[in-house]
PAFI-205790 format. One record per atom (N, C-alpha, C): x, y, z; residue in one letter. Coordinates in steps of 0.1 Angstrom, whole numbers, padded with zeros to 4 digits, always signed. Layout:
REM PAFI-205790
XYZA
...
***
This chain:
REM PAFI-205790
+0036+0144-0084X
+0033+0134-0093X
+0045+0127-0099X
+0051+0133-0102X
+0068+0127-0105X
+0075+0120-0098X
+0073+0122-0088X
+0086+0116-0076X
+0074+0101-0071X
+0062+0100-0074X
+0050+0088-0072X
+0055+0080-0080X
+0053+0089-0098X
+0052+0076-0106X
+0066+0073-0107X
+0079+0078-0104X
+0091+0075-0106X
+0089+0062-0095X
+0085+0063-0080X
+0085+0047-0077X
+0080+0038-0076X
+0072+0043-0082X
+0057+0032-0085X
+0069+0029-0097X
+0072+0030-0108X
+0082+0024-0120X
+0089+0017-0114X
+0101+0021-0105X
+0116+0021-0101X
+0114+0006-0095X
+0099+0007-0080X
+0101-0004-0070X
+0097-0016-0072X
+0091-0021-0083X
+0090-0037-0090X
+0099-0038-0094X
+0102-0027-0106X
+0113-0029-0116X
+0126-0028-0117X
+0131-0023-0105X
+0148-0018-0105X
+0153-0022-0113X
+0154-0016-0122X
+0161-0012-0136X
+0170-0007-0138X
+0178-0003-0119X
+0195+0003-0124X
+0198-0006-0107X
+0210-0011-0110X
+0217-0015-0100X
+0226-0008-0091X
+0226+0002-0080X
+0233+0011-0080X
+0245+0005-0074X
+0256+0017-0080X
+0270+0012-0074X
+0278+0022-0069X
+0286+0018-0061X
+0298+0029-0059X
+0304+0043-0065X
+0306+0038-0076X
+0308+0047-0093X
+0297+0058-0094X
+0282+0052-0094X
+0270+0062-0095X
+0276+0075-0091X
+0280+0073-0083X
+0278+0089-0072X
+0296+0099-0082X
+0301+0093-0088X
+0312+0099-0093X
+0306+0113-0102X
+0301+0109-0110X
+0298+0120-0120X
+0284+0132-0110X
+0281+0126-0101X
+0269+0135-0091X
+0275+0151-0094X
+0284+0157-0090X
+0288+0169-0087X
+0287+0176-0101X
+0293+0168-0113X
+0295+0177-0125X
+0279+0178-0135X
+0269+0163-0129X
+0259+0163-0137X
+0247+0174-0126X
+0252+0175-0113X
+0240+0182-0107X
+0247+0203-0111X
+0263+0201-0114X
+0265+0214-0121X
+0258+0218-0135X
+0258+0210-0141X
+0252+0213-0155X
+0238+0213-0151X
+0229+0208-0149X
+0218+0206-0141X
+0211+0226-0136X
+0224+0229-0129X
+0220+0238-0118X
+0221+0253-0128X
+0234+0251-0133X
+0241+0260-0144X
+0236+0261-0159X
+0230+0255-0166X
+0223+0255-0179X
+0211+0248-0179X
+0205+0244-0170X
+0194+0239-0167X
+0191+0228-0181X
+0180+0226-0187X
+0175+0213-0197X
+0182+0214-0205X
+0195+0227-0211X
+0205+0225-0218X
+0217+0219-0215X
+0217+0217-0204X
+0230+0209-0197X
+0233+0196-0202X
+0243+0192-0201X
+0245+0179-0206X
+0252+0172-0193X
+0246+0163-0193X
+0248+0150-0180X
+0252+0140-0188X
+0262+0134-0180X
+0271+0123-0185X
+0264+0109-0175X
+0262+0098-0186X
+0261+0087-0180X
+0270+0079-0179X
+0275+0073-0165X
+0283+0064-0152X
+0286+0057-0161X
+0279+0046-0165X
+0281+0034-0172X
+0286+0035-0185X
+0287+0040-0194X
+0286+0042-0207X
+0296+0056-0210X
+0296+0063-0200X
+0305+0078-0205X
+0295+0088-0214X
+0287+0083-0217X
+0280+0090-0231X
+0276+0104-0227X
+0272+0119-0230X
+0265+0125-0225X
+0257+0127-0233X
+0243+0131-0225X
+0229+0135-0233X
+0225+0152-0226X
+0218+0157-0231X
+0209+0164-0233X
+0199+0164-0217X
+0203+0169-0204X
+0191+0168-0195X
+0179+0171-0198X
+0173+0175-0210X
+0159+0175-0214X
+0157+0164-0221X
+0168+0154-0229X
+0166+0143-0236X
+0165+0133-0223X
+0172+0133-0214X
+0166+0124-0206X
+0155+0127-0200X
+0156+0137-0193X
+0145+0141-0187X
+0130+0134-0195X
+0131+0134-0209X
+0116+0130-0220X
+0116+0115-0218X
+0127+0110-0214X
+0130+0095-0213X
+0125+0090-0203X
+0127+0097-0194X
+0120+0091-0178X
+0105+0094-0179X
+0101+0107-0183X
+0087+0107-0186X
+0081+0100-0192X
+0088+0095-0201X
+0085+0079-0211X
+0081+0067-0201X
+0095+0065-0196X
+0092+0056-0186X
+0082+0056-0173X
+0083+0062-0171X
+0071+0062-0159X
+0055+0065-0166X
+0056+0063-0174X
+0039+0072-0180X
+0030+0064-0177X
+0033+0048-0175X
+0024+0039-0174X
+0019+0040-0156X
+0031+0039-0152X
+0030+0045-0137X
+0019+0056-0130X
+0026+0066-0139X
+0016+0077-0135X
-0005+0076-0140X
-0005+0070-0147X
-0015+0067-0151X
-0024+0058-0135X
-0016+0052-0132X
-0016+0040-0119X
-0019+0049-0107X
-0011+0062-0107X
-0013+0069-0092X
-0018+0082-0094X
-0023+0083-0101X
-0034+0095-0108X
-0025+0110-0109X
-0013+0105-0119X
-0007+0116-0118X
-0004+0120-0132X
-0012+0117-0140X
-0007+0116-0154X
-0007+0133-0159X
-0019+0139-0154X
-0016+0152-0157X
-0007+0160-0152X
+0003+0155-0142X
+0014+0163-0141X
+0027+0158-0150X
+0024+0146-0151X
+0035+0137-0163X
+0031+0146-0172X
+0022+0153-0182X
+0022+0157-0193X
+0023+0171-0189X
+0018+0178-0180X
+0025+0194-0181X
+0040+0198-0180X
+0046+0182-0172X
+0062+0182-0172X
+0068+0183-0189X
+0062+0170-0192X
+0067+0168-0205X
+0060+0183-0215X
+0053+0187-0216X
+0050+0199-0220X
+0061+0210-0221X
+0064+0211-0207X
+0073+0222-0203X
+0087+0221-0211X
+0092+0208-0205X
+0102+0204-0219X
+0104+0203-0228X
+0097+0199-0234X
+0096+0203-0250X
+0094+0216-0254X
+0084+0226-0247X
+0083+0241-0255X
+0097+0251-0248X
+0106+0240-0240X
+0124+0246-0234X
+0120+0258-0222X
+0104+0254-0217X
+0102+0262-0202X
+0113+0258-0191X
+0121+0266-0189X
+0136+0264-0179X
+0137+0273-0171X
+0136+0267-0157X
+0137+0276-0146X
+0153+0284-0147X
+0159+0278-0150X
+0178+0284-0153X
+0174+0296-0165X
+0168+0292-0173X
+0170+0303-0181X
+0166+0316-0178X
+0152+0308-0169X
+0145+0325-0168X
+0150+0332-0155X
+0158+0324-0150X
+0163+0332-0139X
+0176+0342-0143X
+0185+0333-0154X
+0191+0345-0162X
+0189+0355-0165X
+0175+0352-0172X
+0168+0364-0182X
+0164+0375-0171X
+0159+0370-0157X
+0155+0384-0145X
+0169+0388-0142X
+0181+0386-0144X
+0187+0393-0140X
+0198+0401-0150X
+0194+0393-0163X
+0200+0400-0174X
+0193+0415-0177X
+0180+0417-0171X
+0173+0424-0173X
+0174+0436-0165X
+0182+0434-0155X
+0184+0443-0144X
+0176+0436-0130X
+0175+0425-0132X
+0167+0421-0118X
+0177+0423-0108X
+0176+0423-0097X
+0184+0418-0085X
+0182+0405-0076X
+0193+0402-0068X
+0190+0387-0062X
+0176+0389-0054X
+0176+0399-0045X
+0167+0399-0035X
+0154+0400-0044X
+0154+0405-0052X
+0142+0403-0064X
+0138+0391-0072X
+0150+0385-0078X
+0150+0367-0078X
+0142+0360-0071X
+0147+0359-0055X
+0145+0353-0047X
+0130+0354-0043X
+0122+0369-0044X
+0112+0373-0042X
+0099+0364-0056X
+0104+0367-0066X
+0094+0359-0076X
+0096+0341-0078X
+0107+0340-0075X
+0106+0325-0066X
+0098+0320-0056X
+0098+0328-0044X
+0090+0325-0034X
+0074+0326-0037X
+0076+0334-0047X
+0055+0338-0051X
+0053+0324-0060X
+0064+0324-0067X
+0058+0310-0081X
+0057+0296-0068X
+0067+0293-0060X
+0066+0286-0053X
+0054+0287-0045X
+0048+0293-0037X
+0038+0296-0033X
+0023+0299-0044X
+0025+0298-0052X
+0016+0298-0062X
+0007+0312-0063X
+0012+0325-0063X
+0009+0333-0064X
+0004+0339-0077X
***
């Protein structure tokens, strides 16, 4: 549903120009991303600024909501934005299994069930 209404928004509207530059900060915003998950802070290209990947994250869900409404995705727009806001973070909980005594091969195993919808 996310990746719909993102271009159902994006493809009338291109509302970012991409450039050369974009791809500069890729490595350090997909680290924070990978490494502190919705607590990460991602730096914006144009501006320097950094935010909050859950503050954007609520921002795109902002933006697209009219979208998702359009491609019948609205109820995954709101269990997203749900998740965000109550700080459901796949990075965290993956800490938390192994702060706990999990092991990788154990990780990897309740990943594959949640993915699989078990």
């Amino acid at each position: 549903g996310l990746i719909q209404s993102t271009a159902h928004w994006i493809l009338p509207k291109r509302p970012f120009k991409h450039q050369e530059r974009d791809y500069l900060l890729y490595k350090f915003n997909r680290f924070q991303a990978c490494r502190f998950g919705m607590a990460g802070i991602v730096t914006d290209v144009n501006t320097g600024d950094g935010h909050r990947l859950s503050d954007d994250t609520l921002r795109l869900l902002e933006n697209v909501a009219a979208s998702a409404d359009k491609v019948g995705a609205t109820s995954a727009i709101e269990a997203l934005r749900r998740q965000v806001k109550h700080g459901h973070d796949e990075a965290q909980n993956m800490r938390d299994f192994v702060a706990e005594g999990g092991s990788l091969s154990g990780l990897v195993k309740k990943h594959c069930e949640i993915w699989a919808g078990l």
